[in-house]
Structures are given as C-alpha cells and as structure tokens.
C-alpha positions as CSV (number, residue, x, y, z in Angstrom):
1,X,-47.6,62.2,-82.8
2,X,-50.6,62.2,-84.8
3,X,-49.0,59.3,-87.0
4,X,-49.0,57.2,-83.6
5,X,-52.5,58.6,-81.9
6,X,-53.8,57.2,-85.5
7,X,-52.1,54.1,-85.6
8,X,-53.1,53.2,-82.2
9,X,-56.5,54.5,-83.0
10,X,-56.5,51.8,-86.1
11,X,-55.4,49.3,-83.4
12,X,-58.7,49.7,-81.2
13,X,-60.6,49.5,-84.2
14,X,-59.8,46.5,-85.9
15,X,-60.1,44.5,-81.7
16,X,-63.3,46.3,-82.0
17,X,-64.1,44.8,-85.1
18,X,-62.3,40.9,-85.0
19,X,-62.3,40.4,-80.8
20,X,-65.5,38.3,-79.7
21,X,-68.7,40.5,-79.1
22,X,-69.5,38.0,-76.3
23,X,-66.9,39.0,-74.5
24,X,-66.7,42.9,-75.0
25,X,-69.0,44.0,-72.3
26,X,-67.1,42.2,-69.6
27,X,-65.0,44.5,-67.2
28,X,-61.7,45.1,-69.0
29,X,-62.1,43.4,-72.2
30,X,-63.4,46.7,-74.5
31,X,-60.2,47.9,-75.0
32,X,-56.5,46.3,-73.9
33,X,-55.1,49.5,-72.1
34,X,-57.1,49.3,-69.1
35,X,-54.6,46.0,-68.6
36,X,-51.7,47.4,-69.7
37,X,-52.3,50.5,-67.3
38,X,-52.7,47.8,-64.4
39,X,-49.6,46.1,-65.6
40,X,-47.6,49.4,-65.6
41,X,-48.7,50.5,-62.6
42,X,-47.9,46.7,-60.7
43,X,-43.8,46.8,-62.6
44,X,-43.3,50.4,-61.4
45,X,-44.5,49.3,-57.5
46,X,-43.1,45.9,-57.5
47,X,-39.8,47.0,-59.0
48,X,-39.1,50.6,-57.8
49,X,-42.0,52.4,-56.0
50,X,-42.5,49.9,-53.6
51,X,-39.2,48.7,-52.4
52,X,-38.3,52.4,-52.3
53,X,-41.2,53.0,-50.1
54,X,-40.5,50.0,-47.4
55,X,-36.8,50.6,-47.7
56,X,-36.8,52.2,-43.7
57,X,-40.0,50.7,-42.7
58,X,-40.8,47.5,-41.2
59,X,-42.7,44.7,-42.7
60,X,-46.5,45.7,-43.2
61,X,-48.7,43.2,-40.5
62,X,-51.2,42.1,-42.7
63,X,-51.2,38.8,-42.5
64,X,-55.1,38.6,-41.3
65,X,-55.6,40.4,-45.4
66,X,-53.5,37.5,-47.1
67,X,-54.9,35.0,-45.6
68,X,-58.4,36.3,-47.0
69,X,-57.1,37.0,-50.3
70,X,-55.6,33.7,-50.3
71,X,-59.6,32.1,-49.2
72,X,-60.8,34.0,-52.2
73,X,-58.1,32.4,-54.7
74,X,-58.6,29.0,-53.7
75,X,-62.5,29.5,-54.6
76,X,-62.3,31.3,-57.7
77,X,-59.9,28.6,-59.3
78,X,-62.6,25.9,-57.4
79,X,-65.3,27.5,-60.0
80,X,-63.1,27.1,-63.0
81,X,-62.2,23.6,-62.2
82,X,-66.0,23.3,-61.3
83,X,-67.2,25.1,-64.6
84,X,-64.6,23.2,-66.9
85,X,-66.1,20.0,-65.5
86,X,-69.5,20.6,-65.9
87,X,-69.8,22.3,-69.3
88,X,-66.6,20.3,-71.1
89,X,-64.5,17.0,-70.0
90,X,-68.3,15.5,-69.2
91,X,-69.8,16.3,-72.2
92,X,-70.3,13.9,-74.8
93,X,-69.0,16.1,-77.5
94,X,-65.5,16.5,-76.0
95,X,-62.4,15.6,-77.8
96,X,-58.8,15.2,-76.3
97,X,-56.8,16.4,-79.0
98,X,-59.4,19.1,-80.1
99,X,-61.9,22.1,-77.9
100,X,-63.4,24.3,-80.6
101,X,-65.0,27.8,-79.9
102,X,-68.4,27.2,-79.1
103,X,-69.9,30.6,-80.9
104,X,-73.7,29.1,-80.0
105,X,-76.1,31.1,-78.4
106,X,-76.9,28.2,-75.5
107,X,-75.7,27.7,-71.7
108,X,-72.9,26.0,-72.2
109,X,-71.8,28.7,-74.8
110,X,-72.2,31.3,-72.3
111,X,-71.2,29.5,-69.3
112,X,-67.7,29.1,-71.4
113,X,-67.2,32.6,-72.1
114,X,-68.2,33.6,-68.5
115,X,-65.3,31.2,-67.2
116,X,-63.0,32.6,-69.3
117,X,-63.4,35.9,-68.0
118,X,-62.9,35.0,-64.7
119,X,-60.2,33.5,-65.2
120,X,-58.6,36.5,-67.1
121,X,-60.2,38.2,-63.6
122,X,-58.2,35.9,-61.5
123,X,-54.6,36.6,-63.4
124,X,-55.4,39.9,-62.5
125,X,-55.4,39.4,-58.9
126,X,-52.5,37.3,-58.7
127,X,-50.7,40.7,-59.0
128,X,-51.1,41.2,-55.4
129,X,-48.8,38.1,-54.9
130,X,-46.4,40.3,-55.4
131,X,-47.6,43.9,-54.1
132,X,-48.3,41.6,-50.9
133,X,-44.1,40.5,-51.0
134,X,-43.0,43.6,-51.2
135,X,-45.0,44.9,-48.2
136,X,-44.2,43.0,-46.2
137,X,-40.1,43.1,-47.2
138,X,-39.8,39.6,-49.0
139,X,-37.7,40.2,-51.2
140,X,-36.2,37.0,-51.5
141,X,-39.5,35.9,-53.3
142,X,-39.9,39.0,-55.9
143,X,-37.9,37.6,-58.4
144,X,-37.7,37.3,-62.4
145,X,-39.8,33.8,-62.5
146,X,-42.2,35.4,-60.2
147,X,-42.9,39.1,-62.4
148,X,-42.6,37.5,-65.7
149,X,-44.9,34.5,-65.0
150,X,-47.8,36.8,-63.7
151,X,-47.0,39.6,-66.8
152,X,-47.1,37.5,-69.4
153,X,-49.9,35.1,-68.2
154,X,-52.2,38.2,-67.8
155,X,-51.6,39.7,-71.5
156,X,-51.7,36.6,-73.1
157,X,-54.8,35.6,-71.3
158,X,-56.3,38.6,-72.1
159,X,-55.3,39.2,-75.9
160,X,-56.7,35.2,-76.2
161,X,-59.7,35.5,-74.1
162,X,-60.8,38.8,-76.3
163,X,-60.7,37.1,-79.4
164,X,-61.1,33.7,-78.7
165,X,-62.5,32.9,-75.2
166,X,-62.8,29.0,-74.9
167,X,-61.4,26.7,-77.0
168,X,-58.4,24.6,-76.8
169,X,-56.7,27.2,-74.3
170,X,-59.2,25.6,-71.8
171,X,-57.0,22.6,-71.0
172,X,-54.1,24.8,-69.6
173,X,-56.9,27.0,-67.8
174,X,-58.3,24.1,-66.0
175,X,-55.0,22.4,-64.9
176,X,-53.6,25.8,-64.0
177,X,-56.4,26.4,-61.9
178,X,-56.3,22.9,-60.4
179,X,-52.9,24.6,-59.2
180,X,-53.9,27.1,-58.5
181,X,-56.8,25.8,-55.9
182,X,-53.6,23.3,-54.0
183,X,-50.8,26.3,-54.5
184,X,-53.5,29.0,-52.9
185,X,-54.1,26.7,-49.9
186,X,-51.0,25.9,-49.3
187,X,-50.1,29.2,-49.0
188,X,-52.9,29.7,-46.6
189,X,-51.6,27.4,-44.3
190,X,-48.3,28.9,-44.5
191,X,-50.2,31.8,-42.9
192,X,-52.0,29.5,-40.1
193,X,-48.9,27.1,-39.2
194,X,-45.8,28.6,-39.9
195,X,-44.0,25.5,-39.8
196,X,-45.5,24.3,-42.9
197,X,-43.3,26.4,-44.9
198,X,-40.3,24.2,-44.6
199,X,-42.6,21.3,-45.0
200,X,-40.9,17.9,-46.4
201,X,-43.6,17.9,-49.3
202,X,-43.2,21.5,-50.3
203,X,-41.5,20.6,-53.0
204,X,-44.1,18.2,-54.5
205,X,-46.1,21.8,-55.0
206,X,-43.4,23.1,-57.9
207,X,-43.2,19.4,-59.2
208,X,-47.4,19.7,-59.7
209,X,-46.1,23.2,-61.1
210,X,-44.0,21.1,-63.7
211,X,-46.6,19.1,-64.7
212,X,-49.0,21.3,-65.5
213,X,-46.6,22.7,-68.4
214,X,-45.4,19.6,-69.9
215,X,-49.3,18.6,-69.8
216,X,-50.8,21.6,-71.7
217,X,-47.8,21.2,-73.8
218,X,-48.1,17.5,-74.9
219,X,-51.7,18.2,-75.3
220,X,-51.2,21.5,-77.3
221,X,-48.7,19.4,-80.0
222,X,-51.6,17.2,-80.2
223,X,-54.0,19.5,-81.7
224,X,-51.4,21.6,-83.6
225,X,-50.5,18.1,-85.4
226,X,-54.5,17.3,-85.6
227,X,-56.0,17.9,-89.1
228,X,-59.5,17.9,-88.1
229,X,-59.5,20.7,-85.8
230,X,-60.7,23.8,-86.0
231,X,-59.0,25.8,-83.3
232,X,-57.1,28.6,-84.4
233,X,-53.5,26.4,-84.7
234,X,-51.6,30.0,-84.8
235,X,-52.6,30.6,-80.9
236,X,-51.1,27.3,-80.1
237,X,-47.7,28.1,-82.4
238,X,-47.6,31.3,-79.9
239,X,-48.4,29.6,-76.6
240,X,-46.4,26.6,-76.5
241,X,-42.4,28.2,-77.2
242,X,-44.0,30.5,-73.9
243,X,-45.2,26.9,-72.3
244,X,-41.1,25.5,-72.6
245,X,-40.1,28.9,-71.2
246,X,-42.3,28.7,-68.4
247,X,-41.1,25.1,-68.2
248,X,-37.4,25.7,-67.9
249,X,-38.1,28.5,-65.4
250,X,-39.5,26.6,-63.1
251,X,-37.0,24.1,-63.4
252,X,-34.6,26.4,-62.9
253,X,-35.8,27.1,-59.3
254,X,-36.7,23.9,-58.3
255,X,-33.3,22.7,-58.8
256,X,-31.8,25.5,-56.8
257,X,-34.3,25.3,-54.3
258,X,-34.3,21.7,-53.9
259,X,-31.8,19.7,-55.7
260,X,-28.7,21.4,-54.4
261,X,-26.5,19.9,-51.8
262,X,-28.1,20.1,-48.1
263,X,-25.3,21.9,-46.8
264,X,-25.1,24.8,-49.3
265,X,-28.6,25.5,-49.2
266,X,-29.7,28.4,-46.9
C-alpha cells in the first residue's frame, strides 16, 4: 500500500510540476481526482444506483429543470464559439494547419486559457444528460455511445486542458461547441413542442454530429503532417484513433436510427 500511496503521490507531483500554472488555480484543475471522483460517482448512478432507485417509481417531472439546464448549455457553448472567434479565426496570426500554445502574458493569452476551462466546465455538465435520462426512466437513450462519449471527452479534456490549454485542440472545441449550441436547442424545443422530436430534419442534427469528427480529424492530419508546427504532435497521435472511434459510433446509430427500413423501425 505504501508502494501505491507513493507512486500516486509521484503522479501528483510531476502534474504539479509539467501541467500549465495558468491553469492550476482554476476549479478542478490542481489535481485530476476531483474528476475522476465526479466520473465515478456519474458510472455508479447512471449504471446501477440510479436505475435501481427508479426501478418502482414513476418518471421524475422535471421537465421545467431541463429545459433550464438546457438554456444554460446553449449559452455557454455561444461563449466558446464567441471567444474562439474573437481571440483566434480573426486574428491575423492564425494558421489552418497550425494553433500553437500562446504561453504570453496578454489578453488574448488569458482569454484562451479561460475558454478552455469552461469548456472542460461544460463536459462536466453534460453528465446530467444522462442523470437527467435516468430520472426520468429513459432508458432507451442511456446507452454505450452516450456514457463513453461524455467519459472519455471529460478526461481527455481535462488531462489536455491541464497541460496544454489552447492550441490546436481549439478547432475540435469550437466546432463541438458550435454543436453543441444547435444540439442544446434542439433539445430545448423537444421540451416546448413535443412534436419536434419526431421531426423530418432530426436527423440532419447527428449528420452535423458526423461532420464535426471528420472535420477535426482532416484538420488534425494536417498539422500532424505539418513540419513547422509547434503543437505538441503526440496530443494529436492520441486524439485522432479516439476522433474515428467517435466517428464510427455515431455512425453506428445513425444508421440504425435512420437508415433502416421504415417498417422495422419502432
């Protein structure tokens, strides 16, 4: 036990020592088990606590809650797409196959890391997505797709954000949050007009899902092929085998969901 406690102790250290200072004051960014407590906590109630605890109950009524939480979605991906307007894609300095990490002490700098962090913050509450599903007994919708996309975005957003917050890793974060903003008010509307759900343009939503991956993925071969960019080329080798996954995920469902023969779908 002592072996581990000092193994894991080493771990903290060396974050401590490489991760971005910028960053390290920020709420949940010192140390990476505050995240994997949340994430522990959200598989155990998604997965067993939670469907254990509505088993004999009827679906919670809080539709008046998701319709809020939705409202505050929409707006914090509207200030990424906002913030990666302003202080990047209209900036003189910009190049498409290459964002390096700003480390300057100026506004732009700071506005960067600030953005980043919120959205790290915003992968954080898309875990109610879920915790909201189960509540109210959809079960249908808590699925594989669903728990690994919003695991694995958080950890790697955060192990990224904490060492390298800006960067390249920007493009996917502002296309994603683009989503994001049309996905989140969508779902809002879901909420207003029920009728919308069965909507004949719903499934333009996943196709925009689609997108987004082969996007940041074209663009992330770019720069890993670039030999004048400085962005850490090891982040990209990581992110984009994850980026195909994602990819054939989605694809996965939207064939089910939509490219299946009228009469055998539900």
């Amino acid at each position: 036990m002592s072996v581990l406690y000092q193994k894991v102790s080493d771990l903290l250290q060396w974050i401590d020592k490489n991760g971005d200072s910028r960053i390290k004051d920020y709420w949940l960014m010192d140390s990476p088990w505050p995240v994997l407590i949340i994430l522990a906590i959200y598989l155990y109630f998604v997965l067993k606590a939670g469907p254990k605890f509505m088993k004999y109950r009827s679906p919670f009524k809080i539709d008046g809650l998701v319709m809020v939480y939705n409202v505050v979605q929409v707006l914090f991906s509207a200030y990424l797409v906002k913030e990666a307007f302003q202080w990047i894609w209209f900036k003189d300095d910009y190049k498409i196959t290459c964002i390096e990490i700003d480390y300057s002490d100026t506004d732009k700098a700071r506005h960067i890391v600030g953005a980043a962090w919120t959205y790290f913050f915003s992968k954080v509450l898309d875990l109610f997505d879920t915790i909201f599903f189960v509540l109210r007994k959809k079960e249908s919708q808590v699925t594989f797709l669903h728990i690994y996309h919003h695991t694995m975005v958080l950890m790697f957003s955060w192990g990224i954000i904490r060492f390298y917050p800006g960067g390249q890793i920007i493009v996917f974060g502002t296309i994603n949050a683009f989503v994001h903003v049309v996905m989140y008010s969508y779902y809002f509307l879901t909420i207003l007009k029920p009728e919308y759900k069965k909507a004949w343009w719903k499934k333009y939503l996943t196709q925009l899902q689609l997108i987004q991956f082969v996007i940041a993925g074209l663009h992330g071969c770019a720069t890993l092929l670039a030999t004048d960019c400085n962005y850490p080329k090891f982040i990209l080798a990581i992110v984009l085998p994850q980026d195909l996954f994602m990819f054939i995920l989605f694809w996965d469902f939207y064939k089910k969901a939509y490219k299946q023969p009228k009469n055998k779908l539900t």
